[in-house]
N, C-alpha and C positions, 0 to 999 in steps of 0.2 A: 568574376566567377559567380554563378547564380548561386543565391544561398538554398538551401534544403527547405522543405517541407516540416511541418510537427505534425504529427496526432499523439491530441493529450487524450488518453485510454483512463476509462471510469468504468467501476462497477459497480451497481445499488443495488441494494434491499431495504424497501421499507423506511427509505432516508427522509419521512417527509416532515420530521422535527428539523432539519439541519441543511436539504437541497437546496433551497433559497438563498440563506445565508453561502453555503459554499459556491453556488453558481456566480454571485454578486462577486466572488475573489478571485475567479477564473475569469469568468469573462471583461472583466477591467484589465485583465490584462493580456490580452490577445491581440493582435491582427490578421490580415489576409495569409500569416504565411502558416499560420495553427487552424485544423479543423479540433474538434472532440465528438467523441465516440464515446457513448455511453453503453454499457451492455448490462440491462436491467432485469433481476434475476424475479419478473413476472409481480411485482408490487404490487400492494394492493391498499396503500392505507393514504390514498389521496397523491403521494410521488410521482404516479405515471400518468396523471395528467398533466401534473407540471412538468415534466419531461415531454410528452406528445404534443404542448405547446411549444417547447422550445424546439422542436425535429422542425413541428409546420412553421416556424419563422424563420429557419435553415441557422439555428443557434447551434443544433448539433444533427449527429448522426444519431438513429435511436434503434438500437438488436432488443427485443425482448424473448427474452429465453429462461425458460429454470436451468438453472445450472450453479455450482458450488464458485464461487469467490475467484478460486485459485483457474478452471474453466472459461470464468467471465473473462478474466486480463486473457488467458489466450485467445481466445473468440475479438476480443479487442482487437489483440496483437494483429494477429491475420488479418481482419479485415480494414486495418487502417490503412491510408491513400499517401500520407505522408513517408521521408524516404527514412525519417526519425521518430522514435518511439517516445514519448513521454508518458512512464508507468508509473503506480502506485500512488495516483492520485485521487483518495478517498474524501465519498459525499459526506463524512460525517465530521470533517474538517473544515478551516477557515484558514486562507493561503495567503499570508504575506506579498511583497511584492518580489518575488524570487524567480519568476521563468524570464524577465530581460537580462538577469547577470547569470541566468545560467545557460541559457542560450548559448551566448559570450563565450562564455567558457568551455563550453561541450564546443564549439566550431574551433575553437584554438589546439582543446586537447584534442582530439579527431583528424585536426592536420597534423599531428604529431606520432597518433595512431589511431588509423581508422577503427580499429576496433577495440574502443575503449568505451567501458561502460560508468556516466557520471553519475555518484551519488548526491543527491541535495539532504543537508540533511539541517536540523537547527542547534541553535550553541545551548542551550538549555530546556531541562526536562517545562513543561510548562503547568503540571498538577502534580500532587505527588500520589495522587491516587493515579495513576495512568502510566503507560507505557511511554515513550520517547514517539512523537509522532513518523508515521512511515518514512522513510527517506524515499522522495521522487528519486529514478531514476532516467537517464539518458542517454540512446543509444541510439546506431543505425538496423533499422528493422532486420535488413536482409542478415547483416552480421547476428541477432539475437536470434533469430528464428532458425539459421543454420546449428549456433551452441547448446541450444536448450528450449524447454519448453513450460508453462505454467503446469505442473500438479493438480489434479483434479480435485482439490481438498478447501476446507475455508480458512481453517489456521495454517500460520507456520509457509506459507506457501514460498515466499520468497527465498526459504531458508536452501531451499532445492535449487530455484531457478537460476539465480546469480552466479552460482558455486563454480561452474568454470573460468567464469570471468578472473572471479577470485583467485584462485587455482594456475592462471595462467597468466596472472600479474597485468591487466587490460583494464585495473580501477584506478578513478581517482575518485576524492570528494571536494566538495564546497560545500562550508560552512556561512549559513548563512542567520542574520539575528533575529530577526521576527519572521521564519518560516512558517511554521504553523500552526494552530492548536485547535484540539478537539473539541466536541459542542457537546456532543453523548451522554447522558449518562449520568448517575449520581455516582457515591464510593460505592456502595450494595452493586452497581452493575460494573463498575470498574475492574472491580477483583471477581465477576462472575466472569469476563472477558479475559482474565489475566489466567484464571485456573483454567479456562477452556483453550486458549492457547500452550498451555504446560499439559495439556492431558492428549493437544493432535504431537506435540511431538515426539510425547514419550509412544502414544500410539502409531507412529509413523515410524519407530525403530530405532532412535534417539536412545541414549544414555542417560541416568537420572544426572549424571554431574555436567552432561550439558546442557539439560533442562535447567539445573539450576544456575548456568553460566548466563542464561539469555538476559537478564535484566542484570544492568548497575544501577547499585544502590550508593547513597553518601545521606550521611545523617540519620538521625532517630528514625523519624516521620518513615523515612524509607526503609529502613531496618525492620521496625513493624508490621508494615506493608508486605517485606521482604515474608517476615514470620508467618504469615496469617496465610499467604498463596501459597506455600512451601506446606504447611500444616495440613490446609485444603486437601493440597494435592497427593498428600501422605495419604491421606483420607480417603482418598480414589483408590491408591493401590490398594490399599491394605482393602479395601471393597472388592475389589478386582479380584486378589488374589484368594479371597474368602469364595468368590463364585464359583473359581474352579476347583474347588475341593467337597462344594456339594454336588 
């Protein structure tokens, strides 16, 4: 039986601290049967040259377009060639050796139900100033494109997209131990990231007590962390709600 197709779907802004390093962890690990498709939200800080070399070597597919985070993966999504999706593969990470046993595994689950969506996700946080890195997902195009769609937003996006899958029991995950870790950022941008993701959910229609469900914490270090984003993000409302009263 012929095996599937991959496109592994990228979206940048402005990655050119971190493109290099992330490109050296995808492409070691590819062959003929993965393309990538990057969909570059119009960069300007030395990245889309190193991207428009990698198009003209035929390393990747290259969309430049402005458009929001959550836009770029569907613009991905659509125009990939492959009959498999490989989502939420962000340039400001460094990738383990994880797409040959996930492969594996998404071809196995998949003969069991074609329409099963794989999470990749890692067995530990790997800073404690940071979020839990994305979890890759794994799916067949035509089944994701029929369920749902990217959000046109830059936080939070995933929170929307997956939800039927979830909803109609079509997940699995694979845990895997050196999947991956972020390059970005010091603590001062970490937790600017952290409150800017608490501030599209709640703006997106979200619940304070499922805003504050989105991250697990264990130990001080993270309790801290926990208190300071939480405090931040007090600090939005209470701002917010002060504007609409003048």
């Amino acid at each position: 039986m012929r095996k599937p197709r991959y496109s592994i779907c990228v979206t940048t802004y402005q990655a050119g601290k971190t493109i290099v390093k992330f490109f050296d962890s995808i492409l070691s690990q590819i062959d003929d049967r993965f393309e990538i498709i990057v969909v570059d939200n119009l960069s300007s800080d030395g990245s889309e040259i190193f991207l428009k070399n990698l198009a003209e070597r035929d390393k990747i597919r290259l969309i430049s377009r402005k458009c929001s985070r959550g836009l770029g993966r569907q613009i991905a999504a659509e125009s990939a060639f492959g009959e498999v999706l490989i989502q939420q593969i962000d340039a400001d990470q460094v990738y383990g050796k994880f797409l040959e046993k996930a492969v594996e595994v998404f071809e196995v689950e998949s003969s069991r139900d074609p329409e099963v969506l794989l999470f990749v996700k890692g067995k530990k946080r790997t800073h404690v100033f940071e979020r839990e890195p994305a979890a890759a997902t794994l799916v067949y195009k035509d089944i994701f494109l029929s369920k749902t769609r990217w959000p046109d937003i830059n936080y939070g996006e995933d929170v929307y997209v997956y939800e039927p899958f979830i909803r109609e029991g079509h997940v699995r995950y694979l845990f895997v131990d050196e999947y991956a870790y972020q390059l970005k950022g010091g603590v001062v941008s970490r937790l600017i990231n952290s409150v800017a993701n608490y501030q599209q959910f709640f703006m997106s229609g979200f619940s304070l007590a499922f805003v504050t469900r989105c991250t697990r914490y264990s130990g001080f270090l993270f309790y801290a962390r926990a208190f300071i984003v939480h405090l931040t993000f007090l600090h939005f409302l209470i701002k917010k709600s002060y504007r609409k009263f003048l």
